[in-house]
C-alpha positions in Angstrom: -35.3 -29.8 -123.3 -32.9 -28.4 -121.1 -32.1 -30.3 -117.5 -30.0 -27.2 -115.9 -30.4 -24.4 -114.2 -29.1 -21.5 -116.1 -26.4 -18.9 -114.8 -29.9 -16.6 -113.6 -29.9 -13.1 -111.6 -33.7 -12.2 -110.4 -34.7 -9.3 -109.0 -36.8 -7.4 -107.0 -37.6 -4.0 -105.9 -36.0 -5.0 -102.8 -33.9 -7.7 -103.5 -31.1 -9.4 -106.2 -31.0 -13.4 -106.3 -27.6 -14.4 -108.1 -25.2 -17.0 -107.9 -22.9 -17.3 -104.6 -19.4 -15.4 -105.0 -16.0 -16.0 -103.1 -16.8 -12.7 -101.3 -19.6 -14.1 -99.6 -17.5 -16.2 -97.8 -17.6 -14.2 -94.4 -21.0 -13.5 -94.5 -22.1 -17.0 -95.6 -20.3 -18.4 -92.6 -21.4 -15.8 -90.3 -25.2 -16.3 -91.0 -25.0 -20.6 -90.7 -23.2 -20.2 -87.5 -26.7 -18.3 -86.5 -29.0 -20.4 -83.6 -32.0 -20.7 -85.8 -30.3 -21.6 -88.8 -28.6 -23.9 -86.8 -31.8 -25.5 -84.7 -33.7 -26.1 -88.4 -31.1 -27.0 -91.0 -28.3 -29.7 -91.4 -26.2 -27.4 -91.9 -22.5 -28.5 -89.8 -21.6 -26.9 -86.4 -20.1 -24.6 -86.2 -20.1 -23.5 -89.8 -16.2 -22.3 -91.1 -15.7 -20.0 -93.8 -13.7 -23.1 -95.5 -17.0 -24.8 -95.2 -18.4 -21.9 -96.8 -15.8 -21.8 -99.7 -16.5 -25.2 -100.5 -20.1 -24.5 -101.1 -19.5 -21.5 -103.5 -16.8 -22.7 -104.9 -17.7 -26.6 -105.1 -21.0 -27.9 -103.9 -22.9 -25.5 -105.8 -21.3 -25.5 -109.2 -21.8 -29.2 -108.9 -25.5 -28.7 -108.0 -26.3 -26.5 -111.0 -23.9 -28.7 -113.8 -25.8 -31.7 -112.6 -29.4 -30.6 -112.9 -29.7 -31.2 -109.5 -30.6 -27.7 -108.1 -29.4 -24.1 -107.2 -28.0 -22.1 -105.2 -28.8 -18.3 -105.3 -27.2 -15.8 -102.6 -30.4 -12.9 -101.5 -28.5 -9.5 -101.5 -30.5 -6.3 -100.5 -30.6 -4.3 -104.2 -29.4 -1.3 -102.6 -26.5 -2.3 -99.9 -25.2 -5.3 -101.9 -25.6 -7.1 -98.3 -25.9 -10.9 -98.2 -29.3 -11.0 -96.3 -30.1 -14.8 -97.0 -29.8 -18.1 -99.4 -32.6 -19.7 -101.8 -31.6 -23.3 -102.7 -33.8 -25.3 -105.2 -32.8 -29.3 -104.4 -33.8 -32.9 -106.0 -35.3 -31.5 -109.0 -36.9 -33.5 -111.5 -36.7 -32.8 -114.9 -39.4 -35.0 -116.5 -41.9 -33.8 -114.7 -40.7 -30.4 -114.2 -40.5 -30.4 -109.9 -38.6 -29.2 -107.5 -37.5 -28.2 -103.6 -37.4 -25.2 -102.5 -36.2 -23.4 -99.4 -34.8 -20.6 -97.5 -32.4 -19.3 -95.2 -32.7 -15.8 -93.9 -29.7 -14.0 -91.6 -30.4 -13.3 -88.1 -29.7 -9.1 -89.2 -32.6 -9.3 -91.8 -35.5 -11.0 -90.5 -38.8 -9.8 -89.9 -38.3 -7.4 -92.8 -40.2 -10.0 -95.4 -37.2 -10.7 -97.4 -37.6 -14.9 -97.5 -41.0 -14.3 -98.6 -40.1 -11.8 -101.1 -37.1 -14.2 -102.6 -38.9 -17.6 -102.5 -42.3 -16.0 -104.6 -39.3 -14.0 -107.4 -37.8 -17.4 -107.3 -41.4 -19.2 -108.0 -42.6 -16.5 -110.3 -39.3 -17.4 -112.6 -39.2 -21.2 -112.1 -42.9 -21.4 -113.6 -43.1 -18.4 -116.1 -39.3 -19.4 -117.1 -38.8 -22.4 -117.0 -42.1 -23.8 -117.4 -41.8 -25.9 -113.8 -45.2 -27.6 -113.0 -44.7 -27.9 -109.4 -42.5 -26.4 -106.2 -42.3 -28.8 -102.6 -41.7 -27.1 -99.5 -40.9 -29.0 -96.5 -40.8 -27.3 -92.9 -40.3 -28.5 -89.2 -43.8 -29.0 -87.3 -42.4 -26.5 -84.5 -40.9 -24.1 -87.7 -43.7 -21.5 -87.7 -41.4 -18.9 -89.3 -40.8 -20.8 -92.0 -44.6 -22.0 -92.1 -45.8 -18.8 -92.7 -43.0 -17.8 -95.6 -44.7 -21.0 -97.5 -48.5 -20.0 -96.8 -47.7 -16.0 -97.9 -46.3 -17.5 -101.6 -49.5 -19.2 -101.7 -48.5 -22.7 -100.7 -51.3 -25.6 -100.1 -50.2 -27.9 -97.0 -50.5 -31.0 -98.3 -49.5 -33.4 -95.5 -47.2 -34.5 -92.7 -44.4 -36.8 -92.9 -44.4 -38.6 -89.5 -41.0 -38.6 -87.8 -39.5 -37.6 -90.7 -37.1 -34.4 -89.9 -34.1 -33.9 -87.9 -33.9 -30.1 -86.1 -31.4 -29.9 -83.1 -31.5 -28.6 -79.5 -29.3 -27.2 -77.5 -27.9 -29.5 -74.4 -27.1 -27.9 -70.8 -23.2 -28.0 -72.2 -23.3 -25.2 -74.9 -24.1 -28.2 -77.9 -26.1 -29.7 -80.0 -28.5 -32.7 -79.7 -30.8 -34.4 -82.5 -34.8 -33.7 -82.1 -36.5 -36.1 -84.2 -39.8 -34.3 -85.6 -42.2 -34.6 -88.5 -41.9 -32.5 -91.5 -45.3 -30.8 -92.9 -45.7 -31.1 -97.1 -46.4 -27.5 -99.0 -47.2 -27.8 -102.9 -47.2 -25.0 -105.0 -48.6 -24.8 -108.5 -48.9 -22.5 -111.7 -52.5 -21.3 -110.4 -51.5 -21.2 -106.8 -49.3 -18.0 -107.4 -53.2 -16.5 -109.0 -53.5 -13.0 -107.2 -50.7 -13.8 -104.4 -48.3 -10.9 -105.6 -51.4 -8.3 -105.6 -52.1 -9.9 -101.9 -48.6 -8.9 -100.7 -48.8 -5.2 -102.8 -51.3 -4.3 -100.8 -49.7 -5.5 -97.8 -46.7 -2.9 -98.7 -44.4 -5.1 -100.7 -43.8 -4.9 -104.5 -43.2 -8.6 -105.5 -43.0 -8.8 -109.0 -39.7 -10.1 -110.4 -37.4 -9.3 -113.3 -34.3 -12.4 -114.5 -31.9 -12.3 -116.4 
């Protein structure tokens, strides 16, 4: 049984997942430089477009050859525009499990595009590749990306005390640590039961195609 990701392109009505290109580059750099990306992810500030280049060119090859995840740039189908990033991390193979999240650029929200990639990205991961479960973790104060997880049909399943890390401004234009907790979402086969009709009706077309 295979333990990588394969080379995978999902889309949407909406939307194409693929893997990141060096032409992202710009794009990639200018979305992680973005406040809210930058309040609720690791991700180092400011964010150069070298840092960017290493991540296509060597973080995420890595990712993928290990079994350890992937990384899929979210392009709008009809613009080619980079609109966001899916990453699947500390997968486990044996019993078919793995973490899922989302980053969304500051020029593309509120048009339902992290919901739309992260359900085409769960449709595939348990159709596909036969996963058995997806984690979601999200900042207590995150209601954003709270919502995105209870759309695709998510169960909370807890809190982890203490557990995350987001960042605040300080009164000198930087950043400071905010110690938080981080609240559990599960998703299962069953869980996705209906959730793409819910969201049809709600005006978006969800179902995905791969290849």
């Amino acid at each position: 049984m295979t333990s990588t990701f394969p080379d995978i392109s999902i889309s949407t009505d909406r939307l194409v997942l693929r893997a990141l290109e060096p032409a992202d580059v710009p794009a990639l750099a200018e979305m992680m430089n973005d406040e809210m990306v930058a309040a609720w992810t690791s991700v180092p500030q400011p964010f150069t477009e070298d840092g960017a280049r290493r991540w296509i060119d060597e973080y995420a090859p890595a990712e993928r050859a290990a079994g350890r995840g992937l990384d899929l740039a979210v392009t709008e189908f009809l613009t080619q525009r980079l609109v966001g990033v899916v990453q699947l991390t500390k997968t486990n193979w044996h019993v078919r499990a793995t973490e899922l999240s989302y980053i969304v650029a500051p020029w593309a929200r509120g048009e339902g595009y992290a919901t739309e990639a992260a359900l085409a990205t769960a449709q595939w991961l348990f159709r596909d590749q036969r996963f058995e479960r997806i984690e979601l973790r999200t900042a207590a104060d995150n209601t954003a990306s709270q919502q995105v997880a209870q759309k695709i049909g998510c169960i909370s399943e807890g809190v982890l005390r203490n557990a995350c890390i987001a960042r605040t401004r300080t009164e000198d234009g930087g950043w400071e640590d905010l110690r938080t907790d981080f609240i559990v979402w599960g998703l299962l086969p069953e869980d996705l039961e209906g959730v793409a009709d819910e969201m049809a009706d709600a005006g978006y077309s969800l179902l995905a195609d791969w290849s």
